[in-house]
N, CA, C and O atoms as CSV, one atom per row, in Angstrom:
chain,resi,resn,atom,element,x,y,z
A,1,UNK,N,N,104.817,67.893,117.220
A,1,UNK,CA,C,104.809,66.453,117.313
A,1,UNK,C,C,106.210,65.990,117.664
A,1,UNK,O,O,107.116,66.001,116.831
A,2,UNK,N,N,106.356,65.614,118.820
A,2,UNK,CA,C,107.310,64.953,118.965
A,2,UNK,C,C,107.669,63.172,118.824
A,2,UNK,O,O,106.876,62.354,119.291
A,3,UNK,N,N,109.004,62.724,118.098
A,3,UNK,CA,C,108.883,60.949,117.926
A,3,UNK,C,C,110.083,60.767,118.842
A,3,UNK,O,O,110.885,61.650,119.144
A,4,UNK,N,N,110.096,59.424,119.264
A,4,UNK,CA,C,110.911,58.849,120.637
A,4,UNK,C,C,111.403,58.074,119.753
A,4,UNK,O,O,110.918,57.782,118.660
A,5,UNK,N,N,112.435,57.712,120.246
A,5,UNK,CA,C,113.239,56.151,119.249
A,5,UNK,C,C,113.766,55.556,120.378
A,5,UNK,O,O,114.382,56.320,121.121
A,6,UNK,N,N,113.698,54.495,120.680
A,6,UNK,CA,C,114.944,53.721,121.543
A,6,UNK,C,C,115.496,52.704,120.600
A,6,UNK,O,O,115.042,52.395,119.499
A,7,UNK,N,N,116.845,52.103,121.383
A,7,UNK,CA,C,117.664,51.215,120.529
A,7,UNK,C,C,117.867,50.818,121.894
A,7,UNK,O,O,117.809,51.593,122.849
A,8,UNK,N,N,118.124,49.494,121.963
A,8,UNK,CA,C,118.164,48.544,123.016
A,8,UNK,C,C,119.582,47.821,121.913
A,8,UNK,O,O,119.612,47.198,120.852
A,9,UNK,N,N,120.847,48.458,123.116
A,9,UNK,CA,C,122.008,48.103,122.405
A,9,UNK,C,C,121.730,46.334,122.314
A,9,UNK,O,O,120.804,45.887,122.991
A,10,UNK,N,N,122.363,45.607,121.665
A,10,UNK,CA,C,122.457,44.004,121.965
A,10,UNK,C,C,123.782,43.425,121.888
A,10,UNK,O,O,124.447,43.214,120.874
A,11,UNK,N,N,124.109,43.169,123.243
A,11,UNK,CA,C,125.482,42.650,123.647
A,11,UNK,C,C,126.123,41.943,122.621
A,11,UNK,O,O,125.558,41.773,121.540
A,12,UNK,N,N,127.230,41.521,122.850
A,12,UNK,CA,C,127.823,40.423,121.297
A,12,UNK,C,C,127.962,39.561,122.351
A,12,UNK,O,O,127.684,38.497,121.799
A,13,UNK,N,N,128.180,39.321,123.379
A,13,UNK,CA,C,128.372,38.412,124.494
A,13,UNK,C,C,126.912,37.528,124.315
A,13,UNK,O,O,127.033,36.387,123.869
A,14,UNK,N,N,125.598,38.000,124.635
A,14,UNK,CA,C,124.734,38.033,124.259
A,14,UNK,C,C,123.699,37.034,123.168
A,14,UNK,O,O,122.892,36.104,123.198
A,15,UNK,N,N,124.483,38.117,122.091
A,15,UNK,CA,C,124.304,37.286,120.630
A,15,UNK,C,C,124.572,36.244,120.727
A,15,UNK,O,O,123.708,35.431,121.056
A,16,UNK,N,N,125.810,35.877,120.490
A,16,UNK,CA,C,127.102,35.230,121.168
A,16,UNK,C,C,126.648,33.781,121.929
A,16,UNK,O,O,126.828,32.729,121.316
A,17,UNK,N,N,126.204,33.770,122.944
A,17,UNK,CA,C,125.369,32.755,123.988
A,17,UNK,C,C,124.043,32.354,123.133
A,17,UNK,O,O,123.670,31.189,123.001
A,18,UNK,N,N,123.403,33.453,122.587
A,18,UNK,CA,C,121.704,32.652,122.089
A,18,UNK,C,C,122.323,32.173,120.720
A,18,UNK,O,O,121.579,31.244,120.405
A,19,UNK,N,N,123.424,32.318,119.585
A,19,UNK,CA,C,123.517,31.490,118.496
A,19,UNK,C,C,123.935,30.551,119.433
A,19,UNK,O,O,122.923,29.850,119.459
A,20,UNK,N,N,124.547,30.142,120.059
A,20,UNK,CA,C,125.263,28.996,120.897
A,20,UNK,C,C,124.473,28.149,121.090
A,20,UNK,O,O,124.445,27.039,120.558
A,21,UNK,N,N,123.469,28.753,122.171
A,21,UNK,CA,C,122.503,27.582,122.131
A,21,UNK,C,C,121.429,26.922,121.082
A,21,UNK,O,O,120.925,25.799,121.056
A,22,UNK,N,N,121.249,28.270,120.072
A,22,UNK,CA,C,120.566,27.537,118.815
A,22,UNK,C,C,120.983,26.553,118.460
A,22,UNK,O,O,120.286,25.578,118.178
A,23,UNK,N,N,122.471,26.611,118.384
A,23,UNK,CA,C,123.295,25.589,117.891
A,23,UNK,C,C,123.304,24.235,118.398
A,23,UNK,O,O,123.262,23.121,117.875
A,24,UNK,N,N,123.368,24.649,119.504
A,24,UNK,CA,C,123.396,23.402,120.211
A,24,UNK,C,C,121.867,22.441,120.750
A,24,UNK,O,O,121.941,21.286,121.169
A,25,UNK,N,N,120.643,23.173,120.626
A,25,UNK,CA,C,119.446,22.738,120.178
A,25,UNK,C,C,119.504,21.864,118.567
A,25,UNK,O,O,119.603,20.642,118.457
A,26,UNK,N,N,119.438,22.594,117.719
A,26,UNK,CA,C,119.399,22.058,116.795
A,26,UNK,C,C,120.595,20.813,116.483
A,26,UNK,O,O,120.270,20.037,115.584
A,27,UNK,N,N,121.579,20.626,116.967
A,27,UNK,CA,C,122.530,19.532,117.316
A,27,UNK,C,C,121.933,18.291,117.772
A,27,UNK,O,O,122.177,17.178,117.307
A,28,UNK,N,N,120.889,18.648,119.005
A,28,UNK,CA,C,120.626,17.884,119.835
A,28,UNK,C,C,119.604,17.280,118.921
A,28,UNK,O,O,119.446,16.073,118.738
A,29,UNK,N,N,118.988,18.171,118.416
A,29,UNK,CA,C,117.336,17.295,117.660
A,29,UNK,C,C,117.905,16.792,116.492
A,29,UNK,O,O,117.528,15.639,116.285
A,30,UNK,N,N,118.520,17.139,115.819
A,30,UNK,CA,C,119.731,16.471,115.102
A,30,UNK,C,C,119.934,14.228,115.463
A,30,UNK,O,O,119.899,13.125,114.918
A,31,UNK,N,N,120.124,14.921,116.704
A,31,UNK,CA,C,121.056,13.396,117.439
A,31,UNK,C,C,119.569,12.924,117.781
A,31,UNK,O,O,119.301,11.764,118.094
A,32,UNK,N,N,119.283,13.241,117.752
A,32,UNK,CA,C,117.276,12.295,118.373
A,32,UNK,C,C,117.117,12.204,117.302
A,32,UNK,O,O,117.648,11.126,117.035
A,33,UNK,N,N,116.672,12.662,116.290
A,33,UNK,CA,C,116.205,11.950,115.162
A,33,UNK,C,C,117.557,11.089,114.339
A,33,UNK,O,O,117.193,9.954,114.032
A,34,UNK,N,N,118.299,11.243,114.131
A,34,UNK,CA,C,119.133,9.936,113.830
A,34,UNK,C,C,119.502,8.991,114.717
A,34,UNK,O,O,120.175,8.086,114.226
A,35,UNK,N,N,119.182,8.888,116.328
A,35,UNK,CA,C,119.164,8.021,116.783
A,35,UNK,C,C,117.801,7.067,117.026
A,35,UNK,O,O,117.800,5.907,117.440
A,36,UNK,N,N,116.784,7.787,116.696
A,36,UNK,CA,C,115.084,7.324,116.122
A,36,UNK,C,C,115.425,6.486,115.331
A,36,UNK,O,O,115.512,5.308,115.676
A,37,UNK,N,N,115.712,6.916,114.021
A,37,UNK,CA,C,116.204,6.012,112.840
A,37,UNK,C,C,116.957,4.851,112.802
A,37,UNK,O,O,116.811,4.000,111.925
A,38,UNK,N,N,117.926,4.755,113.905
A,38,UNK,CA,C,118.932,4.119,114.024
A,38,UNK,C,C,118.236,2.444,115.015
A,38,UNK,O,O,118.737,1.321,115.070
A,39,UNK,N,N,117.298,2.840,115.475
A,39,UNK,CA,C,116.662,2.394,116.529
A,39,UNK,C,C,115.926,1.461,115.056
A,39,UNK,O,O,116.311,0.411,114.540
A,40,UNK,N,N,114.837,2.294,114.728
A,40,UNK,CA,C,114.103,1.998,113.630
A,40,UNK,C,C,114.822,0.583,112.563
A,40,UNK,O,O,114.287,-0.503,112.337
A,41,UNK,N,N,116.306,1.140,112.021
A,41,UNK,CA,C,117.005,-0.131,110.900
A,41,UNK,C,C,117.384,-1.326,111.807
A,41,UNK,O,O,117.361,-2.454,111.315
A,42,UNK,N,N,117.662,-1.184,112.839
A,42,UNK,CA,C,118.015,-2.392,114.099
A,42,UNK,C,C,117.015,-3.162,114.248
A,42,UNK,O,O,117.228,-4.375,114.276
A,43,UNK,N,N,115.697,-2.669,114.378
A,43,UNK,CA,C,114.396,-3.263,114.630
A,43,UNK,C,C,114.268,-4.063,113.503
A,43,UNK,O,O,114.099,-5.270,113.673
A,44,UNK,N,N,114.334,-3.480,112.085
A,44,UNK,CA,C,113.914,-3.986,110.738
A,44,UNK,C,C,114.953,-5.202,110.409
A,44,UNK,O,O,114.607,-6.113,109.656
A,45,UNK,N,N,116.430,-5.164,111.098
A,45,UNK,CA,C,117.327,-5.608,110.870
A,45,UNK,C,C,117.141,-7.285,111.449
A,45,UNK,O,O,117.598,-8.323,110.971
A,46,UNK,N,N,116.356,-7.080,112.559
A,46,UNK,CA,C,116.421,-8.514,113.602
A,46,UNK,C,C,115.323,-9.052,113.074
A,46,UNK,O,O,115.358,-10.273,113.227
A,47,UNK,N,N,114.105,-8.592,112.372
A,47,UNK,CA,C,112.923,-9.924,111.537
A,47,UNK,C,C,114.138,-10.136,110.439
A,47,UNK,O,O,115.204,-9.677,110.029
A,48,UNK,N,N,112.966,-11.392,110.246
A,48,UNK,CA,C,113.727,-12.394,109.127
A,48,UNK,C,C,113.198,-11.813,107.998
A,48,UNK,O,O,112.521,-10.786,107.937
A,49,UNK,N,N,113.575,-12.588,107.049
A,49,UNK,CA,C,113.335,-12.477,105.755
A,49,UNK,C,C,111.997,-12.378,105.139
A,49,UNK,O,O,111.576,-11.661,104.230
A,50,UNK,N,N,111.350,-13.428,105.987
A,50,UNK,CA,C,110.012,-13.943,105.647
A,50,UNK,C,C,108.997,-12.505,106.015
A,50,UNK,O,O,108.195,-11.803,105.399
A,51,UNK,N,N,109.620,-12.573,107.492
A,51,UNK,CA,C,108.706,-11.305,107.773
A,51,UNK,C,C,108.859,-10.098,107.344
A,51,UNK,O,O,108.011,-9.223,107.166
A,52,UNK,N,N,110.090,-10.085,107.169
A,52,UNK,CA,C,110.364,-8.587,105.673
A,52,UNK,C,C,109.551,-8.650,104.740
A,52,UNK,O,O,108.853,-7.679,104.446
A,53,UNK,N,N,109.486,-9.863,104.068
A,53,UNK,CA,C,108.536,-10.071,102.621
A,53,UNK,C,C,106.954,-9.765,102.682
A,53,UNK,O,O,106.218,-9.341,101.791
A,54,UNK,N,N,106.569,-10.232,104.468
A,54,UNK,CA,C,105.523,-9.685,104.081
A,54,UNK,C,C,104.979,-8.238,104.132
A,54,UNK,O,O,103.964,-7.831,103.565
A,55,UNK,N,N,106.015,-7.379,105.080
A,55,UNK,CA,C,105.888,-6.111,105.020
A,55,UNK,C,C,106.490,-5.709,103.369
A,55,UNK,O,O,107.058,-4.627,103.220
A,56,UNK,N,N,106.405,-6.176,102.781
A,56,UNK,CA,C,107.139,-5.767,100.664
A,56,UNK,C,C,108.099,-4.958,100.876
A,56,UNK,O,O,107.960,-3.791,100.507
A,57,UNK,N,N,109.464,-5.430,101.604
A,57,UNK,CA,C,110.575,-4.859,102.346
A,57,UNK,C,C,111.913,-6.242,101.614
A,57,UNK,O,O,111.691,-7.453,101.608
A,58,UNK,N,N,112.661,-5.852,101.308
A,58,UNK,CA,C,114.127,-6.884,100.831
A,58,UNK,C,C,114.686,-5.954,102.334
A,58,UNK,O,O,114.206,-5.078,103.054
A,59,UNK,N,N,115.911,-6.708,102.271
A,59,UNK,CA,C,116.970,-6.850,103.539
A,59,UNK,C,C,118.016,-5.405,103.076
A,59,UNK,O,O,118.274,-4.533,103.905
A,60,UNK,N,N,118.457,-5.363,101.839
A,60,UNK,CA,C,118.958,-4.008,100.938
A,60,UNK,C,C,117.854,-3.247,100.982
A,60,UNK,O,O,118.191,-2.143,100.554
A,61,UNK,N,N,116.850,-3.243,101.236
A,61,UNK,CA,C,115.647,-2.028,100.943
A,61,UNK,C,C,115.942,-1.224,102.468
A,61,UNK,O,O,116.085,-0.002,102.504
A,62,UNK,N,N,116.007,-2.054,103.662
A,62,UNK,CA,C,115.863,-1.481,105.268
A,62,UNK,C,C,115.885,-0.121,105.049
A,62,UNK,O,O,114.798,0.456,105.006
A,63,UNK,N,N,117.398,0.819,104.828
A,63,UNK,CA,C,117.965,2.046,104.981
A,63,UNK,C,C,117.051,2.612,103.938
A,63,UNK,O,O,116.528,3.659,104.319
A,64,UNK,N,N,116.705,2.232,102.740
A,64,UNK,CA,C,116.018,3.399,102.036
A,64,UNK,C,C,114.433,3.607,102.255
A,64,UNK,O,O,113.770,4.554,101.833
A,65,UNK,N,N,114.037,2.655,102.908
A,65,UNK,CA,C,112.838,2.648,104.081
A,65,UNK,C,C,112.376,3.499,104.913
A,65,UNK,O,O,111.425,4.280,104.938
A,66,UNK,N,N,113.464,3.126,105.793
A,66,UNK,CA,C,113.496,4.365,106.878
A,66,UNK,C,C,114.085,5.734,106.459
A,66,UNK,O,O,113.654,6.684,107.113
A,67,UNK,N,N,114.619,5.899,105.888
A,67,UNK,CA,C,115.625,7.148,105.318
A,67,UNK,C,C,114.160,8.145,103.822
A,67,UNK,O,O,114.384,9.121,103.106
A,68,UNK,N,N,112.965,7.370,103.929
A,68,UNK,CA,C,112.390,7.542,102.832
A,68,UNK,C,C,111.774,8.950,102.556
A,68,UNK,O,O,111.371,9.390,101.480
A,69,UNK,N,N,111.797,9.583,103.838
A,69,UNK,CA,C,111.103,11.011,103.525
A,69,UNK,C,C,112.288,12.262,103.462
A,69,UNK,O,O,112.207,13.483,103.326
A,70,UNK,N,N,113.400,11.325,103.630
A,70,UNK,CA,C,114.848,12.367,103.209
A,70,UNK,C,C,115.159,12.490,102.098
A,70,UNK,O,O,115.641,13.466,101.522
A,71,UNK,N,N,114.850,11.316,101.665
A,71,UNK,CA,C,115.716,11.115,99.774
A,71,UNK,C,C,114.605,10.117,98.926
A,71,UNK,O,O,113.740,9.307,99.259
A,72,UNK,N,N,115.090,10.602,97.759
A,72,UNK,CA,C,114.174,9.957,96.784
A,72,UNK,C,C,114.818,9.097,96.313
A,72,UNK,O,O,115.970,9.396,96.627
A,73,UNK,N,N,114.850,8.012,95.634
A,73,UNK,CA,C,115.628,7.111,95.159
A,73,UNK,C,C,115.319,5.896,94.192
A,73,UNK,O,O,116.222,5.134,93.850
């Protein structure tokens, strides 16, 4: 019985370039979803009061609103 092995060396150059771009993926989706959000408190920011009240929203509530499935509070 004979067994074969290969090893498929893996460059560090390589490595090197694909953490890079992980990095820089996850950066990016990073910056889209806090600029979602950001979009989101601006929107909440320009109704009035009235129309805050009827969504059961205060003007201090906005950020922990939108921010609500990050933190508990």
């Amino acid at each position: 019985m004979a067994t074969v092995a290969t090893a498929t060396p893996t460059s560090g150059v390589r490595t090197s370039f694909q953490s890079f771009r992980a990095s820089l993926a996850t950066a990016f989706a990073a910056y889209l979803e806090r600029r979602t959000r950001t979009d989101e408190i601006e929107r909440l920011n320009a109704l009035s009061d009235k129309e805050l009240s009827k969504m059961g929203l205060r003007r201090e509530d906005i950020a922990r609103h939108v921010f609500r499935d990050l933190f508990y509070i």
